[in-house]
C-alpha positions as CSV (number, residue, x, y, z in Angstrom):
1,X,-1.1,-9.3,11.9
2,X,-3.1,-12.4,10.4
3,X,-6.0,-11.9,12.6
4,X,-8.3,-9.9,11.0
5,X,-6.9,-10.8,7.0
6,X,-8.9,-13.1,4.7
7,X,-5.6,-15.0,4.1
8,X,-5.8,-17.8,6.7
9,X,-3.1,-19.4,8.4
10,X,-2.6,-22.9,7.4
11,X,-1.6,-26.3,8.9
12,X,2.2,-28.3,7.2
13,X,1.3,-30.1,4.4
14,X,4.4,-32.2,4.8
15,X,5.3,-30.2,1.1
16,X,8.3,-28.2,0.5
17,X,7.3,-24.2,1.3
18,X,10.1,-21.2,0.9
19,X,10.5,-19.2,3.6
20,X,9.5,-15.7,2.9
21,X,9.7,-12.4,5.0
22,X,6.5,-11.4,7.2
23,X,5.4,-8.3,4.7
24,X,4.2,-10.9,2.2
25,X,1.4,-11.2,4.4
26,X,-0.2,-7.7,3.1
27,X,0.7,-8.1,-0.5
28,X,-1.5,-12.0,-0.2
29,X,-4.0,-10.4,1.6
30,X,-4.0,-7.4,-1.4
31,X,-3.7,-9.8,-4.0
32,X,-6.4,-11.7,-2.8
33,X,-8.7,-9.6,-2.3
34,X,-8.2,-8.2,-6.1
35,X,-9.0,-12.0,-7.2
36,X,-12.3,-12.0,-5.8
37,X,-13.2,-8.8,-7.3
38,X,-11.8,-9.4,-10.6
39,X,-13.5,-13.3,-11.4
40,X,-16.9,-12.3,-9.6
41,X,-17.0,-9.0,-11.1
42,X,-16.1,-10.1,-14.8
43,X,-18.1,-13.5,-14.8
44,X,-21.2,-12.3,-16.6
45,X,-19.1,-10.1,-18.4
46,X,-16.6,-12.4,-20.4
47,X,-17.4,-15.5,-21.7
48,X,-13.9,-17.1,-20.2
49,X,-11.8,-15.4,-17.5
50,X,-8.1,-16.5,-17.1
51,X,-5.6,-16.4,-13.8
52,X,-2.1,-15.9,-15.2
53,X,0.9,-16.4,-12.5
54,X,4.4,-15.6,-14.2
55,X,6.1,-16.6,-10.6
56,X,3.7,-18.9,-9.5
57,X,6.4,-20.8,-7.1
58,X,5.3,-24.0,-4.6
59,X,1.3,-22.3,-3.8
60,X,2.3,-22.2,-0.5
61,X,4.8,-19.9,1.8
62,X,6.1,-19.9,5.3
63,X,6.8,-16.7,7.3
64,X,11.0,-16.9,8.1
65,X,11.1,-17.2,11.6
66,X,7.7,-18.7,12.5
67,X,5.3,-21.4,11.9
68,X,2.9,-19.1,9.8
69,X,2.2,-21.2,6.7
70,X,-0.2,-19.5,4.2
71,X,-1.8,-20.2,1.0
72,X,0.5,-18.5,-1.9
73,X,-1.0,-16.9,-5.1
74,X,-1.6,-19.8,-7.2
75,X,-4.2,-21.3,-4.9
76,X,-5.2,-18.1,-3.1
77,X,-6.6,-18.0,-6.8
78,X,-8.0,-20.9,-7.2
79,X,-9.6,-20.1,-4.0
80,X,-11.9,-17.4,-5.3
81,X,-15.9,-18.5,-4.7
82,X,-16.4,-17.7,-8.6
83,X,-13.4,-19.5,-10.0
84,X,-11.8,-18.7,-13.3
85,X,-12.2,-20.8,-16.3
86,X,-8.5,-21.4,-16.9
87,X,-5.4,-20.8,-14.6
88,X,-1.8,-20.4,-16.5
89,X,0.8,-21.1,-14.3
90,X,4.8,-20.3,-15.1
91,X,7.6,-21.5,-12.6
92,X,11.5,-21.1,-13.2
93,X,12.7,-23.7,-10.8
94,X,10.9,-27.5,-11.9
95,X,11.1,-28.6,-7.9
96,X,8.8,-25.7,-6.7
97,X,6.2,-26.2,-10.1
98,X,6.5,-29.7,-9.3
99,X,5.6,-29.0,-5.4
100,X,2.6,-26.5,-7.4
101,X,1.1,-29.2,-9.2
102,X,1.0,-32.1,-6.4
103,X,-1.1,-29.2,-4.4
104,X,-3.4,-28.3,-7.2
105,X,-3.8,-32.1,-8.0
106,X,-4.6,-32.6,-4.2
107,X,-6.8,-29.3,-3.8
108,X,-8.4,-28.9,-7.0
109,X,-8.1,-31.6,-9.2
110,X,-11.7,-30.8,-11.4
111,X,-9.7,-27.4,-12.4
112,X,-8.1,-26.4,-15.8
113,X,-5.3,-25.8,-14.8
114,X,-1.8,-25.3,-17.3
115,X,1.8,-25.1,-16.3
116,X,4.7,-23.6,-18.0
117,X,8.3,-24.8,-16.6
118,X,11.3,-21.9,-17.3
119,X,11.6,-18.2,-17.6
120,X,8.9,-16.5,-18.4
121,X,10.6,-14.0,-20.4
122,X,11.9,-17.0,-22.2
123,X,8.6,-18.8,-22.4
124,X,5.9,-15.9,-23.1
125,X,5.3,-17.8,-26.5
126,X,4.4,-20.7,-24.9
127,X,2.0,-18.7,-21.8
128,X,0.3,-17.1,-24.5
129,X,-0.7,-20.5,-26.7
130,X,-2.3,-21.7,-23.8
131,X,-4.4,-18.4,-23.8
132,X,-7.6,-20.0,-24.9
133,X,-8.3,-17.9,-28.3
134,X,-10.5,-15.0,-28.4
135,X,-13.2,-14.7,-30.5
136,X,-16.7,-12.6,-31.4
137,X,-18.7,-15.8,-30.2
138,X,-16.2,-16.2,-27.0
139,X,-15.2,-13.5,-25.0
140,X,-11.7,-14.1,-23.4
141,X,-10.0,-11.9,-20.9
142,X,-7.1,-12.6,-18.9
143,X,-5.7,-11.4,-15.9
144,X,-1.7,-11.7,-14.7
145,X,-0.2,-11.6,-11.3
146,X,3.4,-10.6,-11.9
147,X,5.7,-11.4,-8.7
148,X,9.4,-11.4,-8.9
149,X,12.2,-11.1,-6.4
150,X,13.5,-8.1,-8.8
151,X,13.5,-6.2,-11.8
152,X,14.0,-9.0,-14.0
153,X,10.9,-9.4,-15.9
154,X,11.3,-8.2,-19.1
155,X,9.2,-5.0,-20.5
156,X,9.0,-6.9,-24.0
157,X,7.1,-10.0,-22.1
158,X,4.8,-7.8,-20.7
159,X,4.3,-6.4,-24.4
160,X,3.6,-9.7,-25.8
161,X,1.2,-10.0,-23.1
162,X,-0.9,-7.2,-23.7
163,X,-1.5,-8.4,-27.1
164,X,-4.4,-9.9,-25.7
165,X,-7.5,-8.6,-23.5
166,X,-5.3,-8.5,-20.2
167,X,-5.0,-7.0,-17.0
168,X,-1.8,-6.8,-15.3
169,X,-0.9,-6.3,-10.7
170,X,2.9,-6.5,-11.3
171,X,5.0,-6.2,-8.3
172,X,8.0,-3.5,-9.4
173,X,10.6,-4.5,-7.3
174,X,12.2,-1.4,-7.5
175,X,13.2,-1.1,-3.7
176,X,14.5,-4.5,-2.9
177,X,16.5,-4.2,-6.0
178,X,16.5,-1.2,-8.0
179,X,17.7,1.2,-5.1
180,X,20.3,-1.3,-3.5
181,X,21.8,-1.5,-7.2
182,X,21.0,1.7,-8.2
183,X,24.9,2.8,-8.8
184,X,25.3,-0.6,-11.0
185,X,22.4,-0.1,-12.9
186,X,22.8,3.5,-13.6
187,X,26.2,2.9,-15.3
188,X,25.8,3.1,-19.5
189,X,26.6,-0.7,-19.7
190,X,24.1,-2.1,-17.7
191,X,21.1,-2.9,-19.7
192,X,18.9,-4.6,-16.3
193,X,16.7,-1.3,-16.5
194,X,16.4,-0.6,-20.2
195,X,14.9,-4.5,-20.2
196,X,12.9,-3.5,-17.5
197,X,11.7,-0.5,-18.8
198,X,11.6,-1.3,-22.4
199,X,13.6,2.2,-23.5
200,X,17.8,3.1,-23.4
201,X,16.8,6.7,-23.2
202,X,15.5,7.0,-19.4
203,X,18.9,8.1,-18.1
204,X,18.4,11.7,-19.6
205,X,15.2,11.8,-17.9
206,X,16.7,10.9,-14.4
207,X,19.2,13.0,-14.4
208,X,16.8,16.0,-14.8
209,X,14.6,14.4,-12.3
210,X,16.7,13.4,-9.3
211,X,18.5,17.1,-9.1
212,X,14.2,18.0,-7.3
213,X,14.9,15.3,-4.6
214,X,12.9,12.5,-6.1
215,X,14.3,8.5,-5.4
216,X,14.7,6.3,-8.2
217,X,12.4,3.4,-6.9
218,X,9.8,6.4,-7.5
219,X,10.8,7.5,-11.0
220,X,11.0,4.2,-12.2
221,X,7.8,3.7,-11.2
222,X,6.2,6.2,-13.1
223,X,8.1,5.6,-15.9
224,X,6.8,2.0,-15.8
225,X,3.8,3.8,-15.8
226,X,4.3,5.7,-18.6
227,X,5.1,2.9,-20.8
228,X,2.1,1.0,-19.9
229,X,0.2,4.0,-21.2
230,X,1.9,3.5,-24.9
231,X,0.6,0.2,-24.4
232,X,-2.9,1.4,-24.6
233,X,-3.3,0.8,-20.6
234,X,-4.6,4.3,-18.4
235,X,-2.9,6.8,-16.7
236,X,-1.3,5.1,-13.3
237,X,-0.4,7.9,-10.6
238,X,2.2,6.6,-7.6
239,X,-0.3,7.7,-5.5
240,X,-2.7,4.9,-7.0
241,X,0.4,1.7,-6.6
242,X,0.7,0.6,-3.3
243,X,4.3,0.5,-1.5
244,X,4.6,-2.4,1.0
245,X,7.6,-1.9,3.7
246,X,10.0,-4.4,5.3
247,X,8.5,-4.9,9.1
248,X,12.2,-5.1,10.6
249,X,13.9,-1.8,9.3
250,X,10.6,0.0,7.5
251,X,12.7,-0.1,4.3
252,X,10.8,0.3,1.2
253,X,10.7,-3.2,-0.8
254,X,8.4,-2.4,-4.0
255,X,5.3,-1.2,-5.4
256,X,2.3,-3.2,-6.1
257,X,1.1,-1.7,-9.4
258,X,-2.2,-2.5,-11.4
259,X,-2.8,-1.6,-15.0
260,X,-6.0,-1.7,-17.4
261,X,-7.6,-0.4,-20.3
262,X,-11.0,-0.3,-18.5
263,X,-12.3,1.8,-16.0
264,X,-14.0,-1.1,-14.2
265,X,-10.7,-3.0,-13.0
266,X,-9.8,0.6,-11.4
267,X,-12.6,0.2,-9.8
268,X,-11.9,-3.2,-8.5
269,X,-8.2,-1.5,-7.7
270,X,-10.0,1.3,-5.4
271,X,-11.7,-1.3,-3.2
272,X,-8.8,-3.0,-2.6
273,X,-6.8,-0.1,-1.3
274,X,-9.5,0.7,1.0
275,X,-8.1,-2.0,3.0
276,X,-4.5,-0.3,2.9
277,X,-2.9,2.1,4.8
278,X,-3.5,5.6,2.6
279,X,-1.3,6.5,-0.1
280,X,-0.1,9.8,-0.1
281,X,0.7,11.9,-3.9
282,X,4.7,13.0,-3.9
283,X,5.8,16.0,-5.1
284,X,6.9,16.1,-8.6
285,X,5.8,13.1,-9.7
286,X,1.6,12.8,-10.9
């Protein structure tokens, strides 16, 4: 599949890299492509452009059953020809930020580059002081990559976030987790989806909803959407977030979504998902 992609395949660094499953191939290749955009596209434009990673991991990943080794987000970032002015990068588990920073050190030492060990949803305070402040003389916008296993990243975090001049590609995991848990999370006690979502009251709406046929990774979706939009960001169709499969079983893992108050990031967006398969509007849900 690697071929004819912009993300390389790379020779064993002798590092630690988690094994990951082929389709992260497409979602690099997407994300990447977005980077390059994004930092050449705003450089004249801002006065400081910033690369946020919430699950920034080791930098580096290894395709589970192969010897595929590619460059991860954190330095498929720090790869762009225009790089950005400061990188922010957050990592749970302090072996693979650890792993992070010994590759950055080794691959781009000259780079300002800021790490932030623990949950991010625990630590937003701490991302956003390292936000380099924004001002009528200095010009600072960010942009965060949002990449989690599963709907844990909190709707509050992403709130705290978009206190500042920030664009947002968040990976809603809402097939690889939502829909295998969907009769857990649907229950009245479990509050994984009101975090998620940032409301208690989307029940009532999928009730009404899932009686026309539609799934719930797709109305969660939307309605991540729709509280982006109270957020200030634009209007996000499904038709416009780009669903990458499982290669074994075609099984439907998450959406990659992208959010922005400006016209010119959707843009950006658009050119990207001319290199993707073509996304197709369903019924009942715009």
């Amino acid at each position: 599949m690697n071929n004819h992609l912009s993300v390389p395949y790379l020779q064993d660094d002798g590092l630690p890299t988690p094994e990951v499953g082929s389709w992260v191939e497409e979602k690099y290749e997407l994300v990447n492509r977005y980077n390059r955009q994004f930092s050449t596209g705003m450089k004249r434009k801002w006065d400081c452009r910033v690369y946020i990673d919430l699950y920034a991991g080791a930098g580096r990943s290894k395709i589970r059953g192969t010897n595929h080794i590619l460059e991860a987000s954190p330095l498929l970032a720090l790869g762009v020809p225009d790089k950005f002015d400061k990188y922010i990068f957050c990592e749970k588990d302090g072996n693979l930020i650890q792993v992070l920073r010994q590759r950055v050190t080794n691959q781009y030492p000259e780079v300002d580059v800021a790490y932030v060990q623990g949950d991010c949803n625990k630590k937003v305070g701490e991302i956003i002081s390292k936000i380099p402040p924004h001002s009528s003389r200095r010009k600072i916008l960010s942009f965060c990559f949002i990449d989690p296993f599963d709907i844990t990243i909190e709707f509050e975090t992403i709130r705290a976030l978009s206190q500042r001049f920030m664009d947002f590609l968040i990976i809603l995991a809402v097939g690889m987790d939502a829909t295998r848990n969907a009769q857990f999370y649907t229950k009245p006690n479990n509050k994984r989806v009101d975090s998620f979502l940032g409301v208690s009251d989307w029940r009532t709406r999928w009730q009404e909803i899932s009686i026309k046929g539609i799934t719930f990774r797709h109305f969660l979706c939307q309605e991540y959407a729709n509280q982006m939009e109270t957020l200030g960001y634009k209007k996000v169709p499904l038709s416009k977030m780009k669903e990458v499969r499982s290669d074994e079983r075609n099984l439907p893992l998450y959406h990659l979504a992208f959010f922005s108050k400006h016209d010119l990031g959707y843009e950006f967006w658009d050119q990207v998902l001319k290199y993707s398969t073509d996304q197709q509007s369903l019924p009942g849900i715009e």
